[in-house]
C-alpha positions, 0 to 999 in steps of 0.5 A: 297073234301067236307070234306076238304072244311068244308062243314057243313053237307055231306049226302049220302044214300046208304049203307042201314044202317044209320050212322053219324059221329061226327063233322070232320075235316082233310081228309077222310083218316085221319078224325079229331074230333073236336067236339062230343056232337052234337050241332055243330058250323057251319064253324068248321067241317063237319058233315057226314050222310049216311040214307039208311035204307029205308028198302031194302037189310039193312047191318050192321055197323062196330063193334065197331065204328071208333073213327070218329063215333057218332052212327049207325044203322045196322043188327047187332046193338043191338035191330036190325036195324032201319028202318027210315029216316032223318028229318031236319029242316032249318032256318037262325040260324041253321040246325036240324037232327032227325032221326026218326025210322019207324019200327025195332028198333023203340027205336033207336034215332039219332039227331044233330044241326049246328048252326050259 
């Protein structure tokens, strides 16, 4: 439903791994990419983000990523998992993500922005 309504960013937290989607539109059955180099129009498509790899039972991640997929993070990812969180920043003209690596795989890095 959220993703059919256009909202900007959906974020869900428990599959224990971290993913994010490109910006999407269409239905969870059939996902259209509409945009994919992470600095997204607000209003185009949604973007989605599961953070749950907060360092309990991690998983691993699909290999090799749906099309629908900018990046992800599990057990089986090179270099390991990353442990972290998801920082975002909001202000009138835009909405920022990083995901910041805690432990693991420090080296990984995810980040993105909606803008107005």
């Amino acid at each position: 439903m959220l993703l059919g309504k256009g909202v900007d960013l959906i974020l869900s937290g428990h599959d224990h791994n971290y993913s994010r989607s490109h910006q999407l539109t269409g239905t969870a059955a059939a996902p259209v990419v509409v945009d994919r180099d992470g600095t997204f129009a607000a209003g185009a498509g949604s973007v989605l983000v599961t953070v749950g790899a907060g360092g309990h039972n991690a998983r691993t991640v699909a290999s090799p990523l749906p099309a629908w997929a900018a990046t992800a993070s599990g057990t089986n990812s090179p270099g390991g998992i990353a442990f972290g969180h998801l920082e975002i920043t909001a202000t009138p003209t835009a909405l920022t993500a990083r995901y910041v690596a805690d432990a693991g795989n420090t080296a990984y890095s995810d980040s993105f922005v909606v803008a107005r």
